[in-house]
Every structure is written in structure tokens, then in C-alpha cells.
N, C-alpha and C positions, 0 to 999 in steps of 0.2 A: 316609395309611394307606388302602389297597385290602383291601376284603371281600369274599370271594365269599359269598353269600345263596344259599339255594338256593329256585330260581323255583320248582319243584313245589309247595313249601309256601307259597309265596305265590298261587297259584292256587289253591291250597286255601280257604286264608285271602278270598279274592276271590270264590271260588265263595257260599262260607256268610254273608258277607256281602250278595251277592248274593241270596241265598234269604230272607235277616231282610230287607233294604230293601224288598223288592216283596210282601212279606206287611205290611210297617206301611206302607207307603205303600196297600194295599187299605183297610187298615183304618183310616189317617185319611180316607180316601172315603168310607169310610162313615159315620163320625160328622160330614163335611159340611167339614172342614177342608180349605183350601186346600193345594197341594201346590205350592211353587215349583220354577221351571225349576233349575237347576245347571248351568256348564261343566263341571265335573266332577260323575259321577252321588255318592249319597250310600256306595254300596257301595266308587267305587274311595277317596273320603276316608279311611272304614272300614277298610279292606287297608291303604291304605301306613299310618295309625298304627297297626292295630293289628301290623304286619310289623315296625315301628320298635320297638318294645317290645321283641320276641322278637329282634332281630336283637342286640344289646347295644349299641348305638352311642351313644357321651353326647352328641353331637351331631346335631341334626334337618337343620341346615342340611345337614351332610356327608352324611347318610345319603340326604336327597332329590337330591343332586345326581347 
């Protein structure tokens, strides 16, 4: 089963993301908390599940592939 998703909203979804990780990641600097590395940053985690949700798909595995 092939979905088309539409990317727009997923770079939307990416963007806002994008905006909340690097305002908490300022703000555990400041209260001194260590911030680990990631191969994936924590905004693009953020986008694909929170896109998986919205996409309807009852499978994660299929929907990342």
C-alpha cells in the first residue's frame, strides 16, 4: 500500500519543530544540563513521529520505509 503524504506539511511540521528544539535545547544550557550529540537532530525524530500520526498509517515500520 503506496501513500502519497504531502511534503509541504511536513516541512511545516519540521520547521516548528525545529523552532521548540533549539529554544529547549538554549534553555537546558542554561540551567547547566548537558545536551547530547544525536545522529539524528532531536527536531528531525519530532517531524517524522509527529507526520506518522497525522499521516494515518497503522504501521511505523511502513510508513518509515
Amino acid at each position: 500500500m503506496y501513500l502519497i503524504l504531502n511534503t509541504t506539511k511536513l516541512i511545516e511540521i519540521y520547521i516548528t519543530c525545529d523552532d521548540f528544539a533549539k529554544k529547549f535545547q538554549q534553555y537546558q544550557l542554561s540551567q547547566g544540563q548537558v545536551v547530547p550529540q544525536e545522529k539524528m537532530s532531536c527536531s528531525e525524530i519530532m517531524a517524522i513521529v509527529i507526520y506518522y500520526h497525522i499521516s494515518g498509517m497503522k504501521c511505523f515500520k511502513y510508513y518509515y520505509q
